[in-house]
mmCIF file of the C-alpha atoms, coordinates in Angstrom:
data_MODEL
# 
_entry.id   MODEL 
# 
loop_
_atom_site.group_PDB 
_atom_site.id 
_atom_site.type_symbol 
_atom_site.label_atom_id 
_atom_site.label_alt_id 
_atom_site.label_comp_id 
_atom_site.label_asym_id 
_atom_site.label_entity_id 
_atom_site.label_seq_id 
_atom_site.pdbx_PDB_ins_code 
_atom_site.Cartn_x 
_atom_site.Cartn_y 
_atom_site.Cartn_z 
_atom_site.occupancy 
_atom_site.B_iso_or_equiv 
_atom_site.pdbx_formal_charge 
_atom_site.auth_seq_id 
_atom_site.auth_comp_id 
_atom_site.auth_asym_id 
_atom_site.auth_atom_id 
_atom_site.pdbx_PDB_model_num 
ATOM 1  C CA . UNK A 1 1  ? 15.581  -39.877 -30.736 1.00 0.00 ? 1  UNK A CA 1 
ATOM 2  C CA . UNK A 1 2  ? 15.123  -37.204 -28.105 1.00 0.00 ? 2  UNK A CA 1 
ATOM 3  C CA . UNK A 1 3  ? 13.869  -38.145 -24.497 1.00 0.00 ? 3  UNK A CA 1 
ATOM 4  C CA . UNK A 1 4  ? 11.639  -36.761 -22.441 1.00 0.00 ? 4  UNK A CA 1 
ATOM 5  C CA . UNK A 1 5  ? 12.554  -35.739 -18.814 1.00 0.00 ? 5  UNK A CA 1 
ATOM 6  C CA . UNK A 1 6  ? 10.238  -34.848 -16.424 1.00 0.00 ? 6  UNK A CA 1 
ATOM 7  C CA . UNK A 1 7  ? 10.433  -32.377 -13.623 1.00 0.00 ? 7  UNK A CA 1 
ATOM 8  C CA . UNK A 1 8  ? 8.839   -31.142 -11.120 1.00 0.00 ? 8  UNK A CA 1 
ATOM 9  C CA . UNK A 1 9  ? 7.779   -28.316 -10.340 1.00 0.00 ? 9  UNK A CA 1 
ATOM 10 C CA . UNK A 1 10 ? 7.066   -26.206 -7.121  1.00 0.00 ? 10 UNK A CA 1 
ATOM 11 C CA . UNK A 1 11 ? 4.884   -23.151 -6.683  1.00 0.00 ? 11 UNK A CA 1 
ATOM 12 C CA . UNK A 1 12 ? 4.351   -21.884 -3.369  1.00 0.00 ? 12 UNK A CA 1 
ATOM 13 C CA . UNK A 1 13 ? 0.755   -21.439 -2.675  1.00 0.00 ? 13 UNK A CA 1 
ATOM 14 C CA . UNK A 1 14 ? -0.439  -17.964 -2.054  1.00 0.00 ? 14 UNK A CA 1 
ATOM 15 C CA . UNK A 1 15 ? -3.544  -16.549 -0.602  1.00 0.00 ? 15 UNK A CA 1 
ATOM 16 C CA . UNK A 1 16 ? -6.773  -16.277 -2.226  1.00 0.00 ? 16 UNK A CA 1 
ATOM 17 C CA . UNK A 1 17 ? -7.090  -11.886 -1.860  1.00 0.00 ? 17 UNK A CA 1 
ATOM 18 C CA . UNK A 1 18 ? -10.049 -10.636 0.044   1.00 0.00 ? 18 UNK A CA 1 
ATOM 19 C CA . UNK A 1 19 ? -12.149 -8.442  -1.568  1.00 0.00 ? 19 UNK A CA 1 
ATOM 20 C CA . UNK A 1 20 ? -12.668 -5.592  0.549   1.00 0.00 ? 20 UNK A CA 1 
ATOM 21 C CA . UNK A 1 21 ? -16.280 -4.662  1.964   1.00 0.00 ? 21 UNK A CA 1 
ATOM 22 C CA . UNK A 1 22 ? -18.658 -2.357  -0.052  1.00 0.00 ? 22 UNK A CA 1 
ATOM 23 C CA . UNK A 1 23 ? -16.638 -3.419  -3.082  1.00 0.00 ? 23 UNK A CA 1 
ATOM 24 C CA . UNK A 1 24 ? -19.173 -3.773  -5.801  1.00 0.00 ? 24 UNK A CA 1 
ATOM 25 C CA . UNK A 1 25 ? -17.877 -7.144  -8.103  1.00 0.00 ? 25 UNK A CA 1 
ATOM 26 C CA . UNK A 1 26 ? -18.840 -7.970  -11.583 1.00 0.00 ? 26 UNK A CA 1 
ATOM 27 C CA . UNK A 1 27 ? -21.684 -10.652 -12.166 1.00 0.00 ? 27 UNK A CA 1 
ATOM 28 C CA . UNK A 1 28 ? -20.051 -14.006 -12.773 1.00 0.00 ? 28 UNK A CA 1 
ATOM 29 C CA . UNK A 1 29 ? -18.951 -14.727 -15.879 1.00 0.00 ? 29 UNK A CA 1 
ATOM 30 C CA . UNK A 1 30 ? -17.018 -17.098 -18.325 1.00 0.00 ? 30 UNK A CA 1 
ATOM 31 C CA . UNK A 1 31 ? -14.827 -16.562 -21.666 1.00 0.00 ? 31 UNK A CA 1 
ATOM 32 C CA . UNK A 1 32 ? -14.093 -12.858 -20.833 1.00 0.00 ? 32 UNK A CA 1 
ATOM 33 C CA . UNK A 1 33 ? -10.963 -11.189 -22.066 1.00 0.00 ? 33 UNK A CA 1 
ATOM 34 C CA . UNK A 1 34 ? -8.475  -10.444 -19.047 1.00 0.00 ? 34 UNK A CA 1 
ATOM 35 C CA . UNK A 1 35 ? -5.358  -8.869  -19.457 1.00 0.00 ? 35 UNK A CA 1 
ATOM 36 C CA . UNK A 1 36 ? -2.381  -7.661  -16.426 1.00 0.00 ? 36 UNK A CA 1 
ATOM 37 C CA . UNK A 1 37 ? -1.620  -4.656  -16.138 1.00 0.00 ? 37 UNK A CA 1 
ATOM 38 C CA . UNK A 1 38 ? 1.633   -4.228  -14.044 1.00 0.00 ? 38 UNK A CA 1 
ATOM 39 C CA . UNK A 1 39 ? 2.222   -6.337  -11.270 1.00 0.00 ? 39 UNK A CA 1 
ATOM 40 C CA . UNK A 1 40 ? -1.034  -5.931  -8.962  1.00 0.00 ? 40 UNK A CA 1 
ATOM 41 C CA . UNK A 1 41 ? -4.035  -4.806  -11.555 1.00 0.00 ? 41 UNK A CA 1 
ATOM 42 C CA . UNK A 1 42 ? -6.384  -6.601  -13.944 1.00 0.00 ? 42 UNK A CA 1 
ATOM 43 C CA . UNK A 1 43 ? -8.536  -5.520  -16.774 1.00 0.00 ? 43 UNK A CA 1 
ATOM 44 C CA . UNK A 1 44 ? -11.483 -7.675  -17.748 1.00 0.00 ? 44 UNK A CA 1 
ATOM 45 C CA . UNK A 1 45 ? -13.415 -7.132  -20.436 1.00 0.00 ? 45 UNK A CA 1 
ATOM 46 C CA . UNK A 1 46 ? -16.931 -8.799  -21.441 1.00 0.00 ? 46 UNK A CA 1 
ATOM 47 C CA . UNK A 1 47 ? -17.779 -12.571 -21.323 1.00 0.00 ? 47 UNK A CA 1 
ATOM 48 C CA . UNK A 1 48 ? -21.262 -14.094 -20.588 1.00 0.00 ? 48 UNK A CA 1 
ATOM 49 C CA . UNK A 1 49 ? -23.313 -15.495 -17.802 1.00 0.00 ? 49 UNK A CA 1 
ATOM 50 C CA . UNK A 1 50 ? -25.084 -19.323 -18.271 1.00 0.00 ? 50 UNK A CA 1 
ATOM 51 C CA . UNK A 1 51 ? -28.501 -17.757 -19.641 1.00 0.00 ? 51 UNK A CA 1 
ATOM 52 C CA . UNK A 1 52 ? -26.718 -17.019 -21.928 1.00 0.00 ? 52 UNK A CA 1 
ATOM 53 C CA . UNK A 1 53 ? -26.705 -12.923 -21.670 1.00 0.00 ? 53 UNK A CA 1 
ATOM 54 C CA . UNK A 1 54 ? -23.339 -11.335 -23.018 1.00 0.00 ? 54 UNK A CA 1 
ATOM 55 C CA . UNK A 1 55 ? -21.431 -8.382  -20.915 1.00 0.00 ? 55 UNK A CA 1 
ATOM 56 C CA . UNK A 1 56 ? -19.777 -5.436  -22.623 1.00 0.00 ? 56 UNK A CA 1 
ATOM 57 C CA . UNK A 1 57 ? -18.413 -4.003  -19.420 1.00 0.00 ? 57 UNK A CA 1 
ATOM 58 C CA . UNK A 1 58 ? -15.118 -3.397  -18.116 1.00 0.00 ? 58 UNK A CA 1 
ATOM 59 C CA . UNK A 1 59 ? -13.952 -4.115  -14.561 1.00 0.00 ? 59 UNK A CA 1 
ATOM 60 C CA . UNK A 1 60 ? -10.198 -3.416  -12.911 1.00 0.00 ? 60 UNK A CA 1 
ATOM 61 C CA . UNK A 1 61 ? -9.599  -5.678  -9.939  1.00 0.00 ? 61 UNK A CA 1 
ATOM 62 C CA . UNK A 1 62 ? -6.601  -3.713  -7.912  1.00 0.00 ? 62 UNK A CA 1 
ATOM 63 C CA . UNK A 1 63 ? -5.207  -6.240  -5.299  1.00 0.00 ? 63 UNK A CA 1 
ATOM 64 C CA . UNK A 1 64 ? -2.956  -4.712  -2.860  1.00 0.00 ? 64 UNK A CA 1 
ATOM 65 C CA . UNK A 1 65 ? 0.367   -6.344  -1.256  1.00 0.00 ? 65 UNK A CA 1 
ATOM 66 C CA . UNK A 1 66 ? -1.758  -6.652  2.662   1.00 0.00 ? 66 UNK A CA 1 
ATOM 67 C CA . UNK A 1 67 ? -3.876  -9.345  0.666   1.00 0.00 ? 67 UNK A CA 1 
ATOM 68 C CA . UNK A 1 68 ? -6.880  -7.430  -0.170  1.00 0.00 ? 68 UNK A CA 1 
ATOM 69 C CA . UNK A 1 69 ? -8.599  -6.688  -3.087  1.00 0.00 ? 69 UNK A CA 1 
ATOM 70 C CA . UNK A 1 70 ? -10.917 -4.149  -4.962  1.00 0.00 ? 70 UNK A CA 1 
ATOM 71 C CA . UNK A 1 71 ? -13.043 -4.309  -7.710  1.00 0.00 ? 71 UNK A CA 1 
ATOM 72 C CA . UNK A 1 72 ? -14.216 -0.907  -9.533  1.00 0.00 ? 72 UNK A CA 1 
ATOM 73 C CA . UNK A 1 73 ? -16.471 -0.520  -12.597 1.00 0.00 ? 73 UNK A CA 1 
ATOM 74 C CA . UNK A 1 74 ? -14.241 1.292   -15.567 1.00 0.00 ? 74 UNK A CA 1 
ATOM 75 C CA . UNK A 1 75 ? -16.855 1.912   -18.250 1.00 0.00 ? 75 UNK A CA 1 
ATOM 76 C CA . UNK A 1 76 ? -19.857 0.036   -20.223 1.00 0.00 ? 76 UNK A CA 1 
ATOM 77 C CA . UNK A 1 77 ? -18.310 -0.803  -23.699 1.00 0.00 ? 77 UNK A CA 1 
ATOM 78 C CA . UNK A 1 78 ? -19.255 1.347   -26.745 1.00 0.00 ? 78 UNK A CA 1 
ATOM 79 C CA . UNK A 1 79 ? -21.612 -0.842  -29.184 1.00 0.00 ? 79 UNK A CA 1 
ATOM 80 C CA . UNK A 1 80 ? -20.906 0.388   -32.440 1.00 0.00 ? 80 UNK A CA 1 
ATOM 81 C CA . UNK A 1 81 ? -23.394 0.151   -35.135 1.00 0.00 ? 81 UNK A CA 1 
ATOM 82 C CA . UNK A 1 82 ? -23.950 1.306   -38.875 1.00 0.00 ? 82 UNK A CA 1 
ATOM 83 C CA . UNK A 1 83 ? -26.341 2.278   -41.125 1.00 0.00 ? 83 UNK A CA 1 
# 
């Protein structure tokens, strides 16, 4: 029988970015798709408010290494439909 050993582990806190001024943001918004791109951008895609009203947007969030960050609207998603 195998044991289980715990350990602990350390992360060294780190500081919440600022976003910079005039920065437009995204609404808030839960179960979007995020993904990293590199080491300092993010892609999120969709999600929905609490009403609730679904987004089909895209937003990159660029954070910089001085701590700040920047939000900037890529594109509205495509809806597809057929007839």
């Amino acid at each position: 029988m195998q044991q289980l050993h715990p350990y602990a582990v350390r992360v060294a806190p780190s500081p919440v970015p600022q976003v910079e001024a005039g920065s437009e943001a995204p609404p808030g918004r839960g179960g979007a798709a995020c993904v990293a791109i590199g080491g300092n951008r993010v892609l999120v895609y969709g999600g929905a408010d609490r009403a609730p009203q679904a987004f089909g947007d895209f937003w990159l969030l660029e954070l910089s290494g001085s701590g700040h960050a920047h939000w900037t609207k890529v594109a509205p998603a495509v809806k597809l439909s057929h007839k």
